[in-house]
C-alpha positions as CSV (number, residue, x, y, z in Angstrom):
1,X,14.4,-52.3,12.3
2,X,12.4,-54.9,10.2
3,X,12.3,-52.1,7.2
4,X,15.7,-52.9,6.3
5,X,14.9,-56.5,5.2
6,X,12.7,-54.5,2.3
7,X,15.3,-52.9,1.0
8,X,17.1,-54.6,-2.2
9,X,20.8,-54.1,-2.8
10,X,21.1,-54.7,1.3
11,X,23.2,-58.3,2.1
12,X,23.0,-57.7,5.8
13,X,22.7,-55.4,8.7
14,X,23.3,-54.7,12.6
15,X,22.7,-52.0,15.0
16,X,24.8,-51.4,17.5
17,X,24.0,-49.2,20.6
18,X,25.5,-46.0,20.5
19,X,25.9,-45.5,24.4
20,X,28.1,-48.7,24.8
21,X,28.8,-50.5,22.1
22,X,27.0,-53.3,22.5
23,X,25.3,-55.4,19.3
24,X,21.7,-55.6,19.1
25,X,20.7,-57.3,16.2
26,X,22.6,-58.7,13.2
27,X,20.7,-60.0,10.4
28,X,21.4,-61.3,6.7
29,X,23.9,-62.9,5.1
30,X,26.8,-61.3,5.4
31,X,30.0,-63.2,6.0
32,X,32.2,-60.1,8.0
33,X,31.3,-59.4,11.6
34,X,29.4,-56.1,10.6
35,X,28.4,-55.7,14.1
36,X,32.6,-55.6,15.3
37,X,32.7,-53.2,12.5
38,X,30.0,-51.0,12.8
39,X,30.8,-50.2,16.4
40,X,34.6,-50.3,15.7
41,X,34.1,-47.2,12.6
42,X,31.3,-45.3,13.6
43,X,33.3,-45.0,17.0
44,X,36.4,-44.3,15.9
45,X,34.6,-41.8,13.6
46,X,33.2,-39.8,16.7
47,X,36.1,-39.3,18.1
48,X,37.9,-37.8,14.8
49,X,34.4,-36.0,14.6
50,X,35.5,-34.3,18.0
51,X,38.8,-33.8,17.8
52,X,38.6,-31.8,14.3
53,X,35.2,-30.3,15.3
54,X,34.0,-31.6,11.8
55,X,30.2,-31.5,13.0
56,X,27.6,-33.9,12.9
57,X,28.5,-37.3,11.0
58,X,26.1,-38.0,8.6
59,X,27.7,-41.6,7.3
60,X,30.6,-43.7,7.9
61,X,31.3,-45.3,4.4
62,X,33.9,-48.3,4.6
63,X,35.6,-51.0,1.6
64,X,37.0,-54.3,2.2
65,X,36.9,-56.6,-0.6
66,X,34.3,-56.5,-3.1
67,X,31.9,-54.8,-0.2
68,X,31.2,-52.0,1.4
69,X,29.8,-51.4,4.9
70,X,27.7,-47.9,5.3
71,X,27.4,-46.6,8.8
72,X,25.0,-44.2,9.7
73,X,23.5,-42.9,13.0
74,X,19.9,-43.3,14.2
75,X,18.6,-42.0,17.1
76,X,20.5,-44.1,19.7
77,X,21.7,-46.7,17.5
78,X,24.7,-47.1,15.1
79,X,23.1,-49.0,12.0
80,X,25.8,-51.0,9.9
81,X,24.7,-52.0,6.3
82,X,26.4,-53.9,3.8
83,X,26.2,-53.4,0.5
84,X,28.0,-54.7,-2.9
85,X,31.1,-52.5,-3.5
86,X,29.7,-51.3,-7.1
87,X,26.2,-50.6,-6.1
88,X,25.3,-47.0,-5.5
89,X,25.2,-45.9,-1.7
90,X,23.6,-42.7,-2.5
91,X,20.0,-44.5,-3.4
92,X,20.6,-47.5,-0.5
93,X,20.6,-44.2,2.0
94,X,17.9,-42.5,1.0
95,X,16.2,-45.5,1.1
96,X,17.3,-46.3,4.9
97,X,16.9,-42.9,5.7
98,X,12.9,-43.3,4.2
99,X,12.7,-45.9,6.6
100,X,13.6,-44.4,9.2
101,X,10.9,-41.9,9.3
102,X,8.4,-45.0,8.7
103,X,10.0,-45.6,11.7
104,X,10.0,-42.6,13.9
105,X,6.4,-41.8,12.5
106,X,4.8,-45.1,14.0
107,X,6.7,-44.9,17.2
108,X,5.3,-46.5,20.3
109,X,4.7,-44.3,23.2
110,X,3.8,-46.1,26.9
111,X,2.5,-44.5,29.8
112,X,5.0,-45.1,32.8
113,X,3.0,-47.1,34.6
114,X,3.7,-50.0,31.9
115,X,7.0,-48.8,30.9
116,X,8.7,-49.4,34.5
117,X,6.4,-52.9,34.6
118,X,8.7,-53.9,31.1
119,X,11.6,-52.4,32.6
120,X,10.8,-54.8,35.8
121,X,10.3,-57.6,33.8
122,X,13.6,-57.8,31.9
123,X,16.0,-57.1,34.3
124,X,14.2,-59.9,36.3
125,X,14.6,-62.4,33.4
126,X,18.6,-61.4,33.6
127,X,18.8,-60.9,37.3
128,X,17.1,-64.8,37.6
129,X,18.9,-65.9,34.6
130,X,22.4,-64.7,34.5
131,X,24.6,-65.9,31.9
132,X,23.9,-69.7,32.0
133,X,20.1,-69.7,32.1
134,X,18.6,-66.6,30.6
135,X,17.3,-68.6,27.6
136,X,15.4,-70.4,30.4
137,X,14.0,-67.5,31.6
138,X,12.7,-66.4,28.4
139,X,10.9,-69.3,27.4
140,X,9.2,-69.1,31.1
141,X,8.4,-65.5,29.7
142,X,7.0,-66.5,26.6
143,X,5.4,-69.6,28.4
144,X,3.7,-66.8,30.7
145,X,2.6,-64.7,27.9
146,X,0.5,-67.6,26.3
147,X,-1.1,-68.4,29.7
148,X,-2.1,-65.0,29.9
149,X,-3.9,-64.3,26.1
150,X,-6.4,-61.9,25.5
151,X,-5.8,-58.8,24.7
152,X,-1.8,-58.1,25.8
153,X,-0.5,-60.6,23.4
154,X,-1.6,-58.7,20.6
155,X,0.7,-55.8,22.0
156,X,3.4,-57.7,23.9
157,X,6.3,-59.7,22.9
158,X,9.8,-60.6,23.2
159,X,11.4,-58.7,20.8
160,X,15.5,-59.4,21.1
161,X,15.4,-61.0,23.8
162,X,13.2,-58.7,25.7
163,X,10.0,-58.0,26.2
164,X,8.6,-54.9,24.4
165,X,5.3,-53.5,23.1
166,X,4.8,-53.9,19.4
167,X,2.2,-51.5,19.2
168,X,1.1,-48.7,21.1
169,X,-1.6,-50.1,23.6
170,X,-5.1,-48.1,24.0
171,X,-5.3,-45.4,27.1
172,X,-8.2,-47.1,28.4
173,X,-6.7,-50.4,28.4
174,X,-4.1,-49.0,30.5
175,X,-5.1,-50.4,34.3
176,X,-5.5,-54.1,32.4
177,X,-2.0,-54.2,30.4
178,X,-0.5,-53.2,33.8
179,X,-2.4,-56.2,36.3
180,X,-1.6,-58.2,33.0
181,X,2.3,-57.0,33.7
182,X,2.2,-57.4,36.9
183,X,0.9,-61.0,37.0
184,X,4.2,-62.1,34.8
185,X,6.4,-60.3,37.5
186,X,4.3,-62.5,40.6
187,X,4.8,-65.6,38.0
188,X,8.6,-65.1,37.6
189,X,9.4,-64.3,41.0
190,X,7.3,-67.7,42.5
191,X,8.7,-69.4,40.0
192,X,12.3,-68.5,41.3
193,X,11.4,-69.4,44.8
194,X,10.8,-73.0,43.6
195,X,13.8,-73.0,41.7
196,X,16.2,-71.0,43.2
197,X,15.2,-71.2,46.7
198,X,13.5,-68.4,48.8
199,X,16.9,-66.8,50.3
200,X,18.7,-66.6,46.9
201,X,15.3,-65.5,44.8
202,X,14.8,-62.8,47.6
203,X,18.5,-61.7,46.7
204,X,17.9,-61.5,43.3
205,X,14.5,-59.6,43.1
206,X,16.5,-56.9,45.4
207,X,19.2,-56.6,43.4
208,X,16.3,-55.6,40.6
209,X,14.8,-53.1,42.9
210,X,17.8,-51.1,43.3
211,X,18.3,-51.1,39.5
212,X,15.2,-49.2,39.3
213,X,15.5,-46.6,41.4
């Protein structure tokens, strides 16, 4: 959500998935754990929500100190944005809320030929990875994606900590952006043989297959 760095009157921000709870970015400079808080409000807020049968929630607004935090809903993401307590949230939404049609408007659509290729991908880099070595993994990725060039690294990248299209790629590019996908999947599963070993490697890239199905 790069538009929100635009946006005066903003100290920081995070977006938290709405499905779990789980943080996904956090970015300024904010001093609270927005992220905690986000998911914390907004949550607690849904359930109120339900149990009144108030309708939709259209913002969570929250003091502490001299701040506030303003939580609204986006698609499938809580977005948590601090604010100075005397600045006026009314123009910081509509700005956010401008945004986020930027946003929607410019969305990338993938065939699913390449959308279950990235979906390979990543759950490979945190199958092989795990919790110790997934930074590892990533720089293999990125190592991988400069080895390839051409025309995929104009469109691919790790975004988060994943890897994700940054643009929509063209139709008849389609077959190459796939072999190009597939190539870093071969990569990252010799390169596990040599490190892992073949019988643990082997383990690993099945436990990925049955996450896909």
């Amino acid at each position: 959500m790069e538009a929100l760095d635009s946006i005066s009157g903003i100290i920081g921000y995070a977006l938290v998935n709405a499905q779990d709870g789980s943080i996904e970015e956090v970015k300024g400079a904010s001093a609270a754990p927005i992220g905690e808080l986000t998911a914390f409000f907004f949550s607690a807020g849904e359930v109120i929500k339900n149990s009144l049968s108030m309708g939709e929630i259209d913002c969570v607004s929250l003091w502490y100190g001299s701040y506030r935090l303003l939580i609204l809903p986006y698609d499938s993401t809580y977005i948590g944005v601090e604010i100075e307590g005397d600045k006026e949230p009314k123009e910081i939404i509509e700005k956010i809320r401008l945004s986020e049609k930027v946003v929607k408007k410019t969305k990338i659509e993938l065939p699913p030929s390449i959308t279950s290729k990235i979906q390979q991908i990543n759950l490979l880099v945190d199958e092989l990875g795990g919790k110790e070595e997934r930074s590892h993994w990533r720089n293999l990725l990125n190592q991988c994606l400069g080895i390839l060039g051409g025309d995929i690294v104009l469109y691919v990248g790790v975004i988060n900590d994943k890897l994700a299209f940054k643009a929509t790629p063209p139709k008849d590019k389609e077959e190459d952006f796939v072999q190009g996908l597939r190539s870093i999947i071969d990569f990252l599963i010799k390169r596990a043989v040599v490190e892992l070993g073949s019988s643990e490697a082997r383990a690993k890239v099945q436990a990925v297959i049955e996450k896909m199905k």
